[in-house]
C-alpha positions in Angstrom: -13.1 55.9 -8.8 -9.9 57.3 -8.4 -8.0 53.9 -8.7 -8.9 53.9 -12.2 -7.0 56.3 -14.6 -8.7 59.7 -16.1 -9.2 60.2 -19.8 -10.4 63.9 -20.4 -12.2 65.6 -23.6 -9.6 68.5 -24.9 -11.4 72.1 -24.1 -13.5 72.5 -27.9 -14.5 69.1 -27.8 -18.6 68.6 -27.0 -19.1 67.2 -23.6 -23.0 67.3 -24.0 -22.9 65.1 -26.8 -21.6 62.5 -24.5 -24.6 63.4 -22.1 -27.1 62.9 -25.1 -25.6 59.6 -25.5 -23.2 60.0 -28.0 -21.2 56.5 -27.3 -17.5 57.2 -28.8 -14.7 59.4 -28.2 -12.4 60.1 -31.0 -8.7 60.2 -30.5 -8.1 63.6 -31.2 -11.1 64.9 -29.2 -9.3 63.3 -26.0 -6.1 64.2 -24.1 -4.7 60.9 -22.7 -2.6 61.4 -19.3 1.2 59.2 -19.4 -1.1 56.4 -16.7 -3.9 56.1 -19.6 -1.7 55.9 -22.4 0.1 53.3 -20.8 -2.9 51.1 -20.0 -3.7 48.0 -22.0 -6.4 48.1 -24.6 -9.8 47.9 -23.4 -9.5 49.2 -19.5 -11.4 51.1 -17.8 -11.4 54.9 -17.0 -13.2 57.7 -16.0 -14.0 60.2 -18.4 -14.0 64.0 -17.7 -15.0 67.0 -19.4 -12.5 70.2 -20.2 -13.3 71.0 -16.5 -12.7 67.8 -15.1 -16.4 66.8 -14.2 -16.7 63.2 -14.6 -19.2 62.1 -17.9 -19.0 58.2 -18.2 -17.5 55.0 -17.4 -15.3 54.4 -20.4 -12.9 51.7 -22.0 -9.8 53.2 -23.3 -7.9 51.8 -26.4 -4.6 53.9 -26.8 -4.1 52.3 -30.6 -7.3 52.7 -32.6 -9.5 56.2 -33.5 -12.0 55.2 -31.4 -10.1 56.0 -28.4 -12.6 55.8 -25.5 -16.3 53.9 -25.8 -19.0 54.5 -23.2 -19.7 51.8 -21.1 -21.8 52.8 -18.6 -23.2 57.1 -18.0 -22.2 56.3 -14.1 -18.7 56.9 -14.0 -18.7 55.1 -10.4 -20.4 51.6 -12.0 -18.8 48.5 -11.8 -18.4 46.1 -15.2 -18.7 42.9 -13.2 -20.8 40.1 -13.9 -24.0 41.7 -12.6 -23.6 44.5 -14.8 -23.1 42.1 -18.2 -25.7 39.9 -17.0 -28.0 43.4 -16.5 -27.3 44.3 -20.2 -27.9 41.2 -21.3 -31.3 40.7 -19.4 -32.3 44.1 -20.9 -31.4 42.6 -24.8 -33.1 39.7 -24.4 -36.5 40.9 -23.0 -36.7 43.2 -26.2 -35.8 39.9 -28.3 -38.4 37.7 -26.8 -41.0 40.3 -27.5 -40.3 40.5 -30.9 -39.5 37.0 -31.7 -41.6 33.3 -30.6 -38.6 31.3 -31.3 -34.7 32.2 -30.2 -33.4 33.1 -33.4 -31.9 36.5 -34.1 -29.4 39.3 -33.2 -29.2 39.1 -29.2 -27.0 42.1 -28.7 -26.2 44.8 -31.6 -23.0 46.6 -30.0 -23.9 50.0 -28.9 -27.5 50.0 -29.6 -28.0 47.5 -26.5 -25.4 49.4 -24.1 -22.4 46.7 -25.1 -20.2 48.6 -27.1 -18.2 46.5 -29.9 -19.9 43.6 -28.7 -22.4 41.6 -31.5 -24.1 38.0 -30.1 -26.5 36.0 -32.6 -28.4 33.3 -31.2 -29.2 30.3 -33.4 -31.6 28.3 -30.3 -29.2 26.5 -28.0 -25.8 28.1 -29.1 -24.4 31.7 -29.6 -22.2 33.4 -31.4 -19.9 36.4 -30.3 -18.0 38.8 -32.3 -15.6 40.6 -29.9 -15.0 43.4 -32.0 -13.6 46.1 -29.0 -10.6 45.4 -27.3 -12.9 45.7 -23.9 -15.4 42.4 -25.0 -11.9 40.5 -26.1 -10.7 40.6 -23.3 -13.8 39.4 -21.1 -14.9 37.2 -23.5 -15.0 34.3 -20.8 -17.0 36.4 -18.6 -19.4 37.2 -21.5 -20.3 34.0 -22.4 -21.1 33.0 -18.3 -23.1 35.8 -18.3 -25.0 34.7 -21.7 -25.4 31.3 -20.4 -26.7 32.3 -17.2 -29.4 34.7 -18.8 -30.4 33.0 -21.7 -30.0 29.5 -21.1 -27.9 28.5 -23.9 -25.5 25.4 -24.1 -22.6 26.5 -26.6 -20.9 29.4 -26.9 -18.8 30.2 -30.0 -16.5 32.9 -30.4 -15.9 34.1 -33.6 -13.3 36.9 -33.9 -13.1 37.6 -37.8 -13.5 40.8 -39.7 -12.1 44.3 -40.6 -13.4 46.0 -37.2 -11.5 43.5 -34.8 -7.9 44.8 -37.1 -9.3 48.5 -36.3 -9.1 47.5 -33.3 -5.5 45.8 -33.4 -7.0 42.6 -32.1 -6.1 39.5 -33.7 -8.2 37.0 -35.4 -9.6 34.0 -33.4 -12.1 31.3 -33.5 -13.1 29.1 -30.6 -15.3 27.4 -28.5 -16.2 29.0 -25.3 -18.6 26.6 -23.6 -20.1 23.8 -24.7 -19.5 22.5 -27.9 -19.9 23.5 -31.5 -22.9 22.0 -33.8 -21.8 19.1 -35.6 -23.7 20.1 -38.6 -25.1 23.6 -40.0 -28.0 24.7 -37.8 -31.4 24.8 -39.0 -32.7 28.7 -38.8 -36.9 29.1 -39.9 -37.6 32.8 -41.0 -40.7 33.6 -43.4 -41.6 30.0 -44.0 -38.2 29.3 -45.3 -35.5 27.2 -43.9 -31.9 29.0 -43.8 -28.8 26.4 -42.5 -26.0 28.3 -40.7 -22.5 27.4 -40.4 -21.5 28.8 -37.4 -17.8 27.8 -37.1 -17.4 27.9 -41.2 -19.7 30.8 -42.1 -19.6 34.0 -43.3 -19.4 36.9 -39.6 -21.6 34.6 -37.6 -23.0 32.1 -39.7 -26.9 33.7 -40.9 -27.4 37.4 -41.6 -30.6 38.2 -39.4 -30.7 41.9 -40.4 -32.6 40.9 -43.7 -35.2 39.6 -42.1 -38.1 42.2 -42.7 -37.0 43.2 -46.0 -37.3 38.9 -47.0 -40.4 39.2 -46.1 -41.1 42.5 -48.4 -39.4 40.3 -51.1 -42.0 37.7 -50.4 -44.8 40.0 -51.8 -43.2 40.7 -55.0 -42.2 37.1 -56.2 -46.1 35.8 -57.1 -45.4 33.0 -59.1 -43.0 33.8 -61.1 -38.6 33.6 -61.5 -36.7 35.1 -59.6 -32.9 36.4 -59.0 -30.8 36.4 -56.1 -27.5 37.8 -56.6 -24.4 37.8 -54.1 -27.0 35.2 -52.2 -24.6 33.9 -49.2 -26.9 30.6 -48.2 -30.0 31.8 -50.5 -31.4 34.6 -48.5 -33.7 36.5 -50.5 -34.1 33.4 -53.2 -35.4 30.9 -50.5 -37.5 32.7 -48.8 -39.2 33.9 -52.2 -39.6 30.4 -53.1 -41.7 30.1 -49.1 -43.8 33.3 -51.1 -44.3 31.3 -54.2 -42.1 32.1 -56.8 -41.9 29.4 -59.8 -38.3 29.4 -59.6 -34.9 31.2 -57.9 -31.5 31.2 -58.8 -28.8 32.1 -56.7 -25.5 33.5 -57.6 -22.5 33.5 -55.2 -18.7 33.6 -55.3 -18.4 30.7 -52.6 -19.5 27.3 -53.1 -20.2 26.4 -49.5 -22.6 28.7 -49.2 -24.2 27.8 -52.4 -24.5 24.3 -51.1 -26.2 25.5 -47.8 -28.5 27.1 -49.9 -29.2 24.0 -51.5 -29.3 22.5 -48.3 -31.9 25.0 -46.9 -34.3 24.4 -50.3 -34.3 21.2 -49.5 -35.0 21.3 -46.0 -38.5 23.1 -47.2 -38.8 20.7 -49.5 -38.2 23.3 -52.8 -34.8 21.6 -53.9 -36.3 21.3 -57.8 -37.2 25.2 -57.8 -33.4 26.2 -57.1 -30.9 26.9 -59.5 -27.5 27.8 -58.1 -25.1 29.3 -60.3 -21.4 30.1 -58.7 -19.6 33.0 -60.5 -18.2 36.5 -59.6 -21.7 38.6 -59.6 -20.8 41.1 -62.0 -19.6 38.7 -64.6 -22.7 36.7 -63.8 -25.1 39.5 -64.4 -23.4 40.3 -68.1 -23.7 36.8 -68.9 -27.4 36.6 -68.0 -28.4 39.8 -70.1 -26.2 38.1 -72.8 -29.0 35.0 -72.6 -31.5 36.8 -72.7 -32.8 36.0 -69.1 -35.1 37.8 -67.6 -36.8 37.8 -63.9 -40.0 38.6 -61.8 -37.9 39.8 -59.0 -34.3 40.5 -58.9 -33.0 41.2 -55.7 -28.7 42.1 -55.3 -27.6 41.7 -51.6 -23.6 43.0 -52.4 -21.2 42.7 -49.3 -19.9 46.6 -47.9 -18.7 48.4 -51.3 -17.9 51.3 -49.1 -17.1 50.5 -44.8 -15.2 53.5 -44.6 -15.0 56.9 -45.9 -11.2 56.5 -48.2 -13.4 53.8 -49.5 -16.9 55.8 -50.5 -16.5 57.1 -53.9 -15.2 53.4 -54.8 -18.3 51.9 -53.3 -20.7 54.2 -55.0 -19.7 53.7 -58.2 -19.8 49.3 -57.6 -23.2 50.4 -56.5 -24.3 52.1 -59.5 -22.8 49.1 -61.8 -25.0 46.6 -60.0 -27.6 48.9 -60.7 -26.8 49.2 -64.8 -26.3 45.6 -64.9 -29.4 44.5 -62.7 -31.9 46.7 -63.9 -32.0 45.2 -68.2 -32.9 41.5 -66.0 -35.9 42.5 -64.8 -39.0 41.9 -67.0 -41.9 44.7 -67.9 -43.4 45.6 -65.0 -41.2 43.3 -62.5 -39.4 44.8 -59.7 -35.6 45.4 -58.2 -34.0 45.4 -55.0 -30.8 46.5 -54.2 -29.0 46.3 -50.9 -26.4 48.3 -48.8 -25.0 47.5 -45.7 -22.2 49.6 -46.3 -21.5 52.1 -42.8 -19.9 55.3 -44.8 -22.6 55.5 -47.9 -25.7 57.0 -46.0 -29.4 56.4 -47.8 -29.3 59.7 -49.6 -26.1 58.5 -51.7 -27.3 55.3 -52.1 -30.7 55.8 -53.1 -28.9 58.7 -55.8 -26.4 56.3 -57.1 -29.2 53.2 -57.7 -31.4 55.6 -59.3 -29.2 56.6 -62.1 -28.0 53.0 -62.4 -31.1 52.0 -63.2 -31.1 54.9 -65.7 -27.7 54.0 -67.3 -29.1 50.1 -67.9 -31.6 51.8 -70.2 -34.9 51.4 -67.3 -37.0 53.8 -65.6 -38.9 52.8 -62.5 -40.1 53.9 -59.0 -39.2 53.3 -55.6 -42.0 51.4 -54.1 -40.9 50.5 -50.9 -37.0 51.4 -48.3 -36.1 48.9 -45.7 -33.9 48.6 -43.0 -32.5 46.2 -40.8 -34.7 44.6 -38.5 -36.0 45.9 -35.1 -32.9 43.0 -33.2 -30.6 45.4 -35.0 -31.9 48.5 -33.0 -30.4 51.7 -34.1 -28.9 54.0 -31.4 -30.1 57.7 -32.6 -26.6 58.9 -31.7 -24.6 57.0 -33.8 -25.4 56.9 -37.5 -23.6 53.7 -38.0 -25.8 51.5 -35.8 -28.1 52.3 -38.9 -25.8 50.7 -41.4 -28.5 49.0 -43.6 -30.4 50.0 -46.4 -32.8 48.2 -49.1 -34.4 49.9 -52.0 -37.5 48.3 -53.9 -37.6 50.1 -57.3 -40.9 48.9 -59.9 -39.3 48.8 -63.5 -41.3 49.9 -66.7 
C-alpha cells in the first residue's frame, strides 16, 4: 500500500469511530500531506490514525467537507471490478429477498458499502447517481459491474442534484450501456401503476423510499376523497385509489409529472377517479380551504425544506405552514400525513413542528402511526443521514 498516498486523522480526532464504522472523514478532523492534497478528487489512500496505524481504504476529495469516505475497513483491498461486482452481489441478494419483481433502490450509498453511489432499478435498466467524486469517475466500470451482476440491458447515468455541486462535480446525463426507454417505464407498487421518466424525471425517475408508508396510506383512504399534495407522478394519490378511495387529487408545481400521473391512473384503469390540479402547493392549499373542500385523507409529500443545517430553521418553519394549512382540509375524524425527507431536520423537530402546525390550523389530533423509508433504503447506524426520511400519520378531531 505504500504506492498510494496517506491521509491521517489530526491527534483529537476519534479513530475508533472509524472502526465502529463511522464512513466519513471531515476536513478538519484530517491532516492532508502536499502528495494527498495534490491528488485528484476521488483517489485512493490509506487512512491512518494520530499514530500512523492504518484504519481504511479511503477516497480522498481535497475540495468538499467530506474529505475522505471509507471504501473498504482493509486498507490493503483493491477497488477493482471484483470488488464493485462483490458490493454489488451483496445489494442485490438483500433486494431479491425483499422484492418478487426488480423494482427498487439497488444500492443506497453508504448503507450498502458504496459510498456516494445511489442505483434504482426499474426491470431491465438502471439508473446511477454518482454523487462522490470516486463513483464519477468509475462510472464506466460501475455500470459493467451492474450489468454483469444483475443482468440488466441499459444503463443511465443521471448526474443531477445539490450533493454532486458539494462535491464540485458537474452535472451530466447519459447513456452508459444500452439504450434509454423510449417511453416512461411502467413501475407496479401496492396495486397501483407508477410511470417513471428516467431520462426527464425528477433524481431518478420514481421515488421508491415511499413505498411502505403508500401502503400505510392505503389503510386510511376507505372509500372516500382524498389529497395528495406536492404529488411528483401521484404517489400517495394513486396508490390510495389501488386502496379504494372514491376519489384523489393531486397537486404539483410540474406539469409533466402531473401527466404521468394521469398516465399511471390510467394504466390501472382509475383515469375518472383522478383530479390533477397544477399550482404552487401552498397557494393550492389556501385556495382549497377557501372552497370549502374537505378530504378523507390528506397526505403532503414536500421536497427537502431543510438539506442542510444554514437551511434548518427555514425548513421547519415551511414545515409547520404545511401543517396549519393542511390540517383545516381534513374532515372530522379523517387523517393527515406529512412527509420529510429533509437530512438536517431529525424526527424529534419534525414531529414538534407538525404538531403545533396542526394546532395553529385550529385541529387537534393524534399520531397514529411514523414511517420511514423502506428496508432498499437501509440505514447505516453510523451515519444519521442514511436515515433521512420521515412520515407522520396524525387522526384529526
Amino acid at each position: 500500500m505504500s504506492d498510494l498516498p496517506v491521509i491521517r486523522l489530526r491527534p483529537k480526532s476519534k479513530p475508533q469511530a472509524i472502526r465502529h464504522g463511522f464512513p466519513w472523514v471531515y476536513a478538519d478532523e484530517a491532516v492532508l500531506d502536499r502528495r494527498t492534497r495534490g491528488v485528484s478528487p476521488g483517489a485512493l489512500a490509506v487512512l491512518e490514525d494520530a499514530e500512523r496505524r492504518p484504519l481504511a481504504l479511503v477516497t480522498v476529495n481535497p475540495n468538499s467537507k467530506i474529505v475522505a469516505r471509507v471504501m473498504d475497513a482493509d486498507p490493503e483491498a483493491r477497488i477493482d471490478a471484483a470488488w464493485l461486482e462483490a458490493r454489488l452481489s451483496r445489494a442485490l441478494a438483500l433486494r431479491e429477498r425483499l422484492h418478487d419483481a426488480p423494482f427498487y433502490r439497488l444500492v443506497h450509498a453508504e448503507a450498502d458499502g458504496l459510498p456516494g453511489l445511489v442505483i434504482d432499478r426499474f426491470g431491465d435498466h438502471a439508473v446511477i447517481q454518482p454523487n462522490a467524486a470516486w463513483a464519477d469517475g468509475m462510472a464506466d466500470a460501475i455500470a459493467d459491474a451492474l450489468i454483469a451482476v444483475t443482468g440488466v440491458t441499459g444503463v443511465i447515468l443521471n448526474g443531477q442534484g445539490r450533493a454532486r455541486g458539494l462535491e464540485g462535480l458537474d452535472e451530466r446525463m447519459e447513456v452508459l450501456r444500452g439504450a434509454a426507454p423510449e417511453r416512461p417505464v411502467p413501475v407496479s407498487m401496492n396495486g397501483a401503476v407508477y410511470m417513471a421518466d428516467l431520462m426527464g424525471g425528477q433524481k431518478t425517475g420514481l421515488f421508491y423510499d415511499q413505498r411502505p408508508n403508500h401502503a400505510f396510506a392505503q389503510r386510511l383512504a376507505g372509500g372516500g376523497a382524498v389529497l395528495d399534495v406536492f404529488s411528483h407522478v401521484g404517489g400517495f394519490g394513486l396508490a390510495m385509489l389501488a386502496g379504494g378511495a372514491s376519489s384523489a387529487l393531486c397537486v404539483d408545481g410540474s406539469a409533466p409529472a402531473l401527466e404521468l400521473a394521469q398516465q399511471g391512473a390510467q394504466a390501472m384503469g382509475a383515469a375518472d377517479k383522478l383530479e390533477i390540479m397544477r399550482a404552487d402547493a401552498f397557494y393550492a392549499l389556501e385556495a382549497l380551504a377557501a372552497e370549502g373542500r374537505r378530504f378523507e385523507v390528506v397526505i403532503c409529500d414536500p421536497p427537502a425544506f431543510a438539506p442542510s443545517k444554514p437551511a434548518l430553521e427555514a425548513g421547519l418553519r415551511a414545515y409547520e405552514r404545511v401543517a396549519k394549512l393542511a390540517a383545516p382540509l381534513v374532515a372530522p375524524g379523517g387523517y393527515l400525513g406529512l412527509c420529510s425527507c429533509s437530512h438536517a431536520a431529525d424526527l424529534t423537530a419534525f414531529r414538534k413542528v407538525s404538531a403545533r402546525g396542526i394546532g395553529r390550523g385550529g385541529r387537534r389530533g393524534v399520531l397514529i402511526h411514523t414511517g420511514q423509508a423502506g428496508p432498499d433504503h437501509p440505514t447505516l447506524p453510523q451515519l444519521a443521514e442514511t436515515g433521512y426520511l420521515k412520515a407522520l400519520f396524525f387522526r384529526l378531531d
